[in-house]
C-alpha positions as CSV (number, residue, x, y, z in Angstrom):
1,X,3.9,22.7,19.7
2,X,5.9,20.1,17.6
3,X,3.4,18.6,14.4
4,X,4.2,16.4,11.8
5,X,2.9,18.8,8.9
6,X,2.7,15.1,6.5
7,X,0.1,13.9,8.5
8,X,-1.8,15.9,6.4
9,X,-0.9,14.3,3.6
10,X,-3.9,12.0,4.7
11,X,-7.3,14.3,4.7
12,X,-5.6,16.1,1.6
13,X,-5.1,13.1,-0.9
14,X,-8.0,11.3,1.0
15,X,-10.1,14.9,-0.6
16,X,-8.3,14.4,-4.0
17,X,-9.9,11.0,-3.8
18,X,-13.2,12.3,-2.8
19,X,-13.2,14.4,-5.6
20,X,-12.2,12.2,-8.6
21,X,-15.7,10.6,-6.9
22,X,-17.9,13.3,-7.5
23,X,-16.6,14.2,-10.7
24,X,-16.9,11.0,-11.9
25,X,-20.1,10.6,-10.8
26,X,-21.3,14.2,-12.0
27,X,-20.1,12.7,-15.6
28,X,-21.6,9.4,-15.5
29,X,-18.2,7.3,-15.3
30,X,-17.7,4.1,-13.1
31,X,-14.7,4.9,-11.8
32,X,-15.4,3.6,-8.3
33,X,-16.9,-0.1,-6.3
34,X,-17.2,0.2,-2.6
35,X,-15.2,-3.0,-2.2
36,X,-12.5,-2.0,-4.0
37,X,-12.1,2.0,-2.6
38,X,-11.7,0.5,0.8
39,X,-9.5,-2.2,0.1
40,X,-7.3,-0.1,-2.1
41,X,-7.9,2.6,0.9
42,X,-6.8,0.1,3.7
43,X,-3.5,-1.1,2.1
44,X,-2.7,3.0,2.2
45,X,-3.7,3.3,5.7
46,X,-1.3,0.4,6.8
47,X,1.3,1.8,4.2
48,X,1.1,5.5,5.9
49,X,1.1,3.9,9.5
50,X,4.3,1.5,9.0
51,X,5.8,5.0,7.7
52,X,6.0,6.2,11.1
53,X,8.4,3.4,12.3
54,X,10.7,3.3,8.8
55,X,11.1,6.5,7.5
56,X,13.6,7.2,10.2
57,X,15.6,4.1,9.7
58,X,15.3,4.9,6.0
59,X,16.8,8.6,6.9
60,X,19.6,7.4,9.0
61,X,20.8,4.4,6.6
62,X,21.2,7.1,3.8
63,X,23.4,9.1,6.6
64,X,25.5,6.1,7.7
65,X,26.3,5.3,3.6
66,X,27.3,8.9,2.8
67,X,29.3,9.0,6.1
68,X,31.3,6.2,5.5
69,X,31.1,5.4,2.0
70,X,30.1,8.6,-0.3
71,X,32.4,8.7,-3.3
72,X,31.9,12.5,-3.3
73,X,30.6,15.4,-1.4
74,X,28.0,16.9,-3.5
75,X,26.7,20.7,-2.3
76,X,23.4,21.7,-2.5
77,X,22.6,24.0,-5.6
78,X,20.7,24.4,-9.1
79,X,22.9,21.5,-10.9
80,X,23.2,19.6,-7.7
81,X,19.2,20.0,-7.2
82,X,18.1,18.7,-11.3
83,X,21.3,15.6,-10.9
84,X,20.0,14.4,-8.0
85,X,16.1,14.4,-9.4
86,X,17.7,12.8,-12.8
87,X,19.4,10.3,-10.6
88,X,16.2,9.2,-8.5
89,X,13.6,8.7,-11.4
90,X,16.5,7.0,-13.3
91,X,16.9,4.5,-10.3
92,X,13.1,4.4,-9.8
93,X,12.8,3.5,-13.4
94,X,15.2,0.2,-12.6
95,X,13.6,-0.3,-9.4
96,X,9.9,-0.9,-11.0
97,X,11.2,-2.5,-13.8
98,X,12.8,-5.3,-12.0
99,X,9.5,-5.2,-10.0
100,X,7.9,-6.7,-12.4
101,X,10.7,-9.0,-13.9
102,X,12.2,-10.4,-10.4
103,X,9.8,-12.5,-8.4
104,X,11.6,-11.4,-5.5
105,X,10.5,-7.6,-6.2
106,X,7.5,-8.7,-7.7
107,X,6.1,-10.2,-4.5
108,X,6.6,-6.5,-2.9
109,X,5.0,-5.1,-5.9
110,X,2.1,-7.2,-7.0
111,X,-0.3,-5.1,-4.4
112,X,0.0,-2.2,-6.3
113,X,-1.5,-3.8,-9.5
114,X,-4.2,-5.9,-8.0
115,X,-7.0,-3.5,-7.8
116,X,-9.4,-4.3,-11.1
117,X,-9.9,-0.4,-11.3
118,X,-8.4,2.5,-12.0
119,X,-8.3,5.8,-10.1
120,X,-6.6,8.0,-7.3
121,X,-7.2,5.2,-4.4
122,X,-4.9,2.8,-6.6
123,X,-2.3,5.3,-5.8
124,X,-2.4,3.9,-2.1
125,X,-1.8,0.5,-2.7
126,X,1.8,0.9,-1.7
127,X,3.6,-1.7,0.7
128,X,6.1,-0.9,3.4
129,X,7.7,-4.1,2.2
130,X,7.8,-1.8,-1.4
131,X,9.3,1.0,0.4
132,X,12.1,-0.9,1.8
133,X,12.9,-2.5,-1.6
134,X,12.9,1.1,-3.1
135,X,15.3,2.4,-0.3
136,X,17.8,-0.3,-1.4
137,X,18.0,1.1,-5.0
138,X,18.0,4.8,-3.6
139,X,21.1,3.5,-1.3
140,X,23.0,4.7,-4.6
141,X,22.2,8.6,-4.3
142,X,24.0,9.1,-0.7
143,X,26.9,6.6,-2.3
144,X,27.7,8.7,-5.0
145,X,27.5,11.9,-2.3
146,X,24.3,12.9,-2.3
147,X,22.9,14.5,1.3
148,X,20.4,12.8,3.2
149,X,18.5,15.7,4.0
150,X,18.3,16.8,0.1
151,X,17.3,13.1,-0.9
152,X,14.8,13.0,1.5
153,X,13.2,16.6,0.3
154,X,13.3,15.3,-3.4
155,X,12.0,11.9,-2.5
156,X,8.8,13.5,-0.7
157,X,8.1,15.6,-4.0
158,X,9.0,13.2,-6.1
159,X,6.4,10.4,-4.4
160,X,3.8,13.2,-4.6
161,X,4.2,13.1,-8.4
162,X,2.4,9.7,-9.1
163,X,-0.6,10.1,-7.2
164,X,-1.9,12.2,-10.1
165,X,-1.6,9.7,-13.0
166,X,-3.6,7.2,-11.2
167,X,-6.7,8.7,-12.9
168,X,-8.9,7.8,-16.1
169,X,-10.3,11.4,-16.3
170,X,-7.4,13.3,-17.7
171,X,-7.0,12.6,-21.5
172,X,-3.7,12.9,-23.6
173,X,-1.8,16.4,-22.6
174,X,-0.2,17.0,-25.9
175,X,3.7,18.0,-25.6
176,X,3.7,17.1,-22.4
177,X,3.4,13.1,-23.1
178,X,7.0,13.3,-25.1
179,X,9.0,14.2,-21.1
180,X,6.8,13.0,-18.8
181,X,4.8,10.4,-17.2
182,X,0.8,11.0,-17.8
183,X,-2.2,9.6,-16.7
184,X,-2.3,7.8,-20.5
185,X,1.6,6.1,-20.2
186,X,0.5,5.3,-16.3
187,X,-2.9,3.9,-17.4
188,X,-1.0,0.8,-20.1
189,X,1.5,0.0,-16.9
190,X,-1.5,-0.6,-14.8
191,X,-3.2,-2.6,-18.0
192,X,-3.2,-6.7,-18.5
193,X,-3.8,-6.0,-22.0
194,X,-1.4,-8.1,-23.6
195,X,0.3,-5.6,-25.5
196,X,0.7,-3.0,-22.5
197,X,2.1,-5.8,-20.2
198,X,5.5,-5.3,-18.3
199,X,5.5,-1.2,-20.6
200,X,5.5,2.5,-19.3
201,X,8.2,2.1,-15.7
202,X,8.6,5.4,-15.5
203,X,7.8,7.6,-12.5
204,X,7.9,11.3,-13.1
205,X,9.7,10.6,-16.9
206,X,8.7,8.6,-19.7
207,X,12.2,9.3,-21.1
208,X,14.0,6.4,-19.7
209,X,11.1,4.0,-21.2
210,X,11.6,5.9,-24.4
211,X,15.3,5.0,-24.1
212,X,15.3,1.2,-23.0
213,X,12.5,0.3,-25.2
214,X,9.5,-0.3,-22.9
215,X,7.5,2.4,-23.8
216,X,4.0,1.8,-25.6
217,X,1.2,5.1,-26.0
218,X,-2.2,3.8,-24.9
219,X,-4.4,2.7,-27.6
220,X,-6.6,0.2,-27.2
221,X,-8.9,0.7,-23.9
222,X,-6.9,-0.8,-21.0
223,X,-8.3,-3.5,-18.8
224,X,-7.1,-2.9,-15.5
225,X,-5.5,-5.5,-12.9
226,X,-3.5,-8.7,-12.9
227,X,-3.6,-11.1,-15.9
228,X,-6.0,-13.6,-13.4
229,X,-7.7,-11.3,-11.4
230,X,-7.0,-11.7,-7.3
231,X,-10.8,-11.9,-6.7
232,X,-10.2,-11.0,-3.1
233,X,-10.3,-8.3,-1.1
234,X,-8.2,-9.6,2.4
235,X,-5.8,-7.3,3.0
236,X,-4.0,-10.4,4.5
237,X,-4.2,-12.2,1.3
238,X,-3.2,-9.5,-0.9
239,X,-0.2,-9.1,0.7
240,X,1.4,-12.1,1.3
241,X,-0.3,-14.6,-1.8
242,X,2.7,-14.4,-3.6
243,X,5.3,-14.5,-1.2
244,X,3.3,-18.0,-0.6
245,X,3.5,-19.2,-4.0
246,X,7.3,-18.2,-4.1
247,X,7.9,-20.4,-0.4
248,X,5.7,-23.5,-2.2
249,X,7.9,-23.1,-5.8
250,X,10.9,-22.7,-3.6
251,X,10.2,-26.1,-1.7
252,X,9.2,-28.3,-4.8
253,X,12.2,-27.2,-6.8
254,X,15.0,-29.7,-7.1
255,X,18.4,-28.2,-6.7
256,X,19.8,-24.7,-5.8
257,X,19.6,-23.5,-9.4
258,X,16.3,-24.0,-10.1
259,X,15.1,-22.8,-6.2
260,X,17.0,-19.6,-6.9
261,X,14.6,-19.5,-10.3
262,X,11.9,-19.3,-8.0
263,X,13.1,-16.2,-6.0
264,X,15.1,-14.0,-8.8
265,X,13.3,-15.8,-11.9
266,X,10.6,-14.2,-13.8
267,X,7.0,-13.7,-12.1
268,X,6.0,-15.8,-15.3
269,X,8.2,-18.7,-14.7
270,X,6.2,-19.5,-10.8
271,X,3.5,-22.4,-11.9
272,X,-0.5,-20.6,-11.8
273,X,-1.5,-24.1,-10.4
274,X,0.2,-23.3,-6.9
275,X,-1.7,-20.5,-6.5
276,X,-5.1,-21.9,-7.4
277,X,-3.9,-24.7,-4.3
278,X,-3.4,-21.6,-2.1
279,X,-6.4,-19.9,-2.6
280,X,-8.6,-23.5,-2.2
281,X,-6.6,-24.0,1.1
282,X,-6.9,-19.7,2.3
283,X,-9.0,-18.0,0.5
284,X,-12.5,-19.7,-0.6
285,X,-15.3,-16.9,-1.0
286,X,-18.9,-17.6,-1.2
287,X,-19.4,-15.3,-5.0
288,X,-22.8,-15.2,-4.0
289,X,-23.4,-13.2,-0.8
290,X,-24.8,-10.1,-0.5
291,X,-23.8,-7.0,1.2
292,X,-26.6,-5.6,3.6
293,X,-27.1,-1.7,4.5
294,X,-25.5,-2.4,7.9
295,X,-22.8,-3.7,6.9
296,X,-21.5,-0.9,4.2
297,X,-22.3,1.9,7.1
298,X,-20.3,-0.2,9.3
299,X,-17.3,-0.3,6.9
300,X,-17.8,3.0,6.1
301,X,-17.6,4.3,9.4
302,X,-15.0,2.0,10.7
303,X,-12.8,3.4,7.6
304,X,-13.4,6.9,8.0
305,X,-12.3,6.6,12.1
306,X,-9.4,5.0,11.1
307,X,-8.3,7.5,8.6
308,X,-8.7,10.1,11.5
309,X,-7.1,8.0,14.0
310,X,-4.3,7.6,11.5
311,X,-3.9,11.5,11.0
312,X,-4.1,12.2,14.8
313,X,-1.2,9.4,15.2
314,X,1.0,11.1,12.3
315,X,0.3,14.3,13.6
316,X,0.9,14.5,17.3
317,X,3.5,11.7,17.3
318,X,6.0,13.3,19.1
319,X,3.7,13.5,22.1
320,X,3.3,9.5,22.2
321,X,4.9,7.5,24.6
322,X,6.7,4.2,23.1
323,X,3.9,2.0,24.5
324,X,0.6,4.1,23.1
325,X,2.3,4.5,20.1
326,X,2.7,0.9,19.6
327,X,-0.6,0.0,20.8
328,X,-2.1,2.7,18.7
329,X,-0.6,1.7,15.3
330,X,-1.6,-2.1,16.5
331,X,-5.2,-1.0,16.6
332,X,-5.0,0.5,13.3
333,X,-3.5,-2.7,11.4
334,X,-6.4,-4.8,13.0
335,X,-8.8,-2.5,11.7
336,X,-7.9,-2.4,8.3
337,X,-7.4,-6.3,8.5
338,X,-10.8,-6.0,10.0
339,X,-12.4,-4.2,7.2
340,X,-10.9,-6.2,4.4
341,X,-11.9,-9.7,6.1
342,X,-15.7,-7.5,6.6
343,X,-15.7,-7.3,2.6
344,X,-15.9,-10.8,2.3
345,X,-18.0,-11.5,5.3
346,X,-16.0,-13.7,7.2
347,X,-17.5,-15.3,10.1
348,X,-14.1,-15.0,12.4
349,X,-13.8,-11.4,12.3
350,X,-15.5,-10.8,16.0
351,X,-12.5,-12.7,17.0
352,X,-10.6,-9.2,15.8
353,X,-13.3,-6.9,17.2
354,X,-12.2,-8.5,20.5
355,X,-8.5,-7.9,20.0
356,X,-9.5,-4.4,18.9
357,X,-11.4,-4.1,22.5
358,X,-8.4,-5.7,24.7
359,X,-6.0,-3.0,22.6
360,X,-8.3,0.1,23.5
361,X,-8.2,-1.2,27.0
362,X,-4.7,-1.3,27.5
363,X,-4.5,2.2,25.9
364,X,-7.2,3.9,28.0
365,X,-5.2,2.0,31.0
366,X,-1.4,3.6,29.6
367,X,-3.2,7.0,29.4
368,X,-4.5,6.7,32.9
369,X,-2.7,4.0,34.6
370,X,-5.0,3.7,37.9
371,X,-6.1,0.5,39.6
372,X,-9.7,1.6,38.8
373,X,-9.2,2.1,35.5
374,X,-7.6,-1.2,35.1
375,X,-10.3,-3.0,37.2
376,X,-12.8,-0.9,34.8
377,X,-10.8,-2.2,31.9
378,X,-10.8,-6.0,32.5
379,X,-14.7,-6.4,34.1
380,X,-15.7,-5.0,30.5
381,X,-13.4,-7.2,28.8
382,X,-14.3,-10.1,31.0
383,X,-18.1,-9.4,30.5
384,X,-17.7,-9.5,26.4
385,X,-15.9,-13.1,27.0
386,X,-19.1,-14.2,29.1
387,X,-21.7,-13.6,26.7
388,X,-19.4,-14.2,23.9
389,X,-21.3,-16.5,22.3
390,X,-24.6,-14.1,22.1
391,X,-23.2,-11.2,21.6
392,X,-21.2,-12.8,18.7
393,X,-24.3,-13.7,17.4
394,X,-26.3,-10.3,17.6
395,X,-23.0,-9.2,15.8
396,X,-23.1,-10.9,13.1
397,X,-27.0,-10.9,12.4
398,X,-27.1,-7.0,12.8
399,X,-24.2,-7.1,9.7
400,X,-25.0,-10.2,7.6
C-alpha cells in the first residue's frame, strides 16, 4: 500500500500544539484565544493542502537547474551533507531578510507575523505564495551542484526546525543562544517592539545575524504582531491586504521609478492611509458582537474535520483520481475560508456552506458515478435552493 508518511506531519504538530495548550493552561499563561488558534490553524491547513500540488513542481525545477545548469557535481557525504545545510540557512537567512525589506516579498510574508500572539500555531501561518518565493532563493543549491533528492531531505528537516521556537515557554538555553536560533532570538523577530523590528532572520542559526548585524537578545517583553495590528481574522483578507495596498500604490504612483518603489521599495515606504481605504471598502467588523456557544462548537468541529480530511488527503493521495483530488482540496480551501469569515460572523457565509454542498455532491457522484446517484445529488441540492431563504435563516439564528 503506497502512504504519504508526511501526512502525519498533521496530527503530530497539530498534538505539539495541543500540548503547549495544556501546559500553558496547567501554568496559568495566556498563551492561546480561540479566534486566533483557528485562524492561525486555517492559514496551515491551506498551506499543507497547496503542498500537495507544488512540492513536486518544486522537486522537478531543482532537477531541471542541476541538469542543465549545475556548476558542479557534488556527491553525497559528511562535508557534502553540513555545506549543503550551511548553504540553505545561509540563503534562508537572505530570503527572510528581504521578506521584510522588499514589499514584493513582504506581501508573501506579512501572514506569518499577523497573529497578535505567540505560540506553536504561529508556526502555521506559512503561505504557498511564501514557499514559492523561498524555492526561488533555494534555486542556488542545485546551481552550484547540489542533488535534488539531498535538498529536498535537508529542506524537510530543516522546515521542521522552526516549529519549535514559536513558543513563549522555553526560557534562554544558555550556550546554546551563541549558534543557534531559540525560542528568545525567534520571540524579538516576531516582536513590533521598536527596538526588535526587522532583528533575529535566522532560521536554524543566529550566526549569520550575529554576522550582518541584525541580531538583538530579547530584553524588554515582546509585543507580538504587526506595528498596526490586522484586527481581522478572514483568511481572505489576510492574505491578499497587502498585495492590495501594493496594486493601489502601484496605480497612484507617477512614473516607472516611483511604481517600481512600490513593488521592490521598502514595506515602510507604501502610504498606511491606503490601507485604512481598503479595510473601510473590505473589511468593516462590527467590534461588538458576541460569539455564542453554537457558534465556537461549530468552528470547532468544522476545524477538527478539516484537519482529518486534510491528513486522509495527504495520506492516501496516490489512490485519488485527478478530479476527487481536485474537488477534495476545493472543499478544504472553502472551509477554512468558511471558518475565518465564521470568526467575524459574516452574514454571506451560507452562500459557502452551499458551495461546500454542491462540491460533496459532485464527489459522492465521481466516487459512484450512477444516474441515481446523480439524480440523488441534484434533488438535495435543488431542495436547499428552494427553501433557501428559511433554511438560511434557521442557519444563522441557530449560530448568531
Amino acid at each position: 500500500m503506497k502512504l504519504n508518511i508526511l501526512a502525519f506531519t498533521v496530527p503530530v504538530f497539530t498534538g505539539f500544539m495541543l500540548l503547549e495548550y495544556i501546559y500553558s493552561k496547567k501554568k496559568q499563561k495566556q498563551l492561546y484565544t480561540f479566534d486566533e488558534a483557528v485562524a492561525n490553524i486555517n492559514v496551515g491547513i491551506a498551506e499543507r493542502l497547496c503542498d500537495l500540488f507544488t512540492t513536486g513542481l518544486f522537486f522537478y525545477f531543482f532537477v531541471w537547474i542541476h541538469q542543465h545548469f549545475a556548476l558542479f557535481d557534488i556527491k553525497a557525504g559528511v562535508i557534502a551533507w553540513i555545506l549543503l545545510f550551511l548553504f540553505t540557512d545561509f540563503l534562508w537567512y537572505w530570503y527572510h531578510r528581504f521578506g521584510h525589506e522588499v514589499n514584493l516579498f513582504w506581501g508573501v510574508h506579512v501572514v506569518h507575523h499577523q497573529s497578535d500572539e505567540y505560540n506553536f500555531t504561529v508556526s502555521a501561518r506559512i503561505t504557498v505564495f511564501q514557499s514559492a518565493a523561498r524555492c526561488l532563493f533555494w534555486a542556488v543549491l542545485p546551481l552550484i551542484g547540489f542533488s535534488p533528492s539531498m535538498i529536498t531531505i535537508l529542506l524537510l528537516i530543516h522546515g521542521a526546525y522552526p516549529f519549535f521556537t514559536h513558543t513563549q515557554l522555553i526560557g534562554k538555553l544558555g550556550w546554546f543562544e551563541y549558534i543557534f536560533v531559540t525560542p528568545s532570538h525567534h520571540r524579538v523577530h516576531h516582536s513590533s517592539n521598536p527596538e526588535y523590528l526587522d532583528k533575529n532572520y535566522g532560521d536554524v542559526l543566529i550566526i549569520w545575524d550575529k554576522l550582518f548585524g541584525t541580531f538583538v537578545k530579547e530584553e524588554s517583553k515582546p509585543v507580538y504582531g504587526l506595528t498596526k495590528p490586522l484586527d481581522s481574522y478572514s483568511f481572505l483578507w489576510q492574505h491578499f491586504h497587502f498585495m492590495m495596498e501594493i496594486a493601489v500604490a502601484f496605480g497612484r504612483a507617477k512614473g516607472w521609478k516611483s511604481k517600481l518603489r512600490t513593488v521592490f521599495g521598502k514595506p515602510d515606504d507604501i502610504d498606511p492611509r491606503i490601507r485604512m481605504g481598503l479595510e473601510r471598502k473590505f473589511s468593516v467588523k462590527n467590534p461588538h458582537l458576541q460569539q455564542t456557544a453554537a457558534l465556537r462548537n461549530y468552528i470547532k468541529g468544522q476545524t477538527i474535520c478539516t484537519l482529518v480530511l486534510l491528513f486522509v488527503v495527504i495520506l492516501f493521495e496516490h489512490y485519488f483520481s485527478g478530479a476527487r483530488m481536485a474537488v477534495a482540496a476545493l472543499f478544504i480551501l472553502v472551509s477554512v475560508i468558511t471558518t475565518g469569515a465564521m470568526l467575524e460572523q459574516r452574514r454571506w457565509i451560507f452562500y459557502l456552506e452551499y458551495i461546500r454542498l454542491i462540491l460533496a455532491g459532485i464527489y459522492v457522484y465521481l466516487c459512484w458515478p450512477f444516474y441515481t446517484v446523480a439524480s440523488l445529488v441534484l434533488l438535495f441540492l435543488t431542495a436547499v435552493l428552494l427553501f433557501y431563504k428559511t433554511l438560511s435563516r434557521y442557519y444563522y439564528n441557530y449560530l448568531y
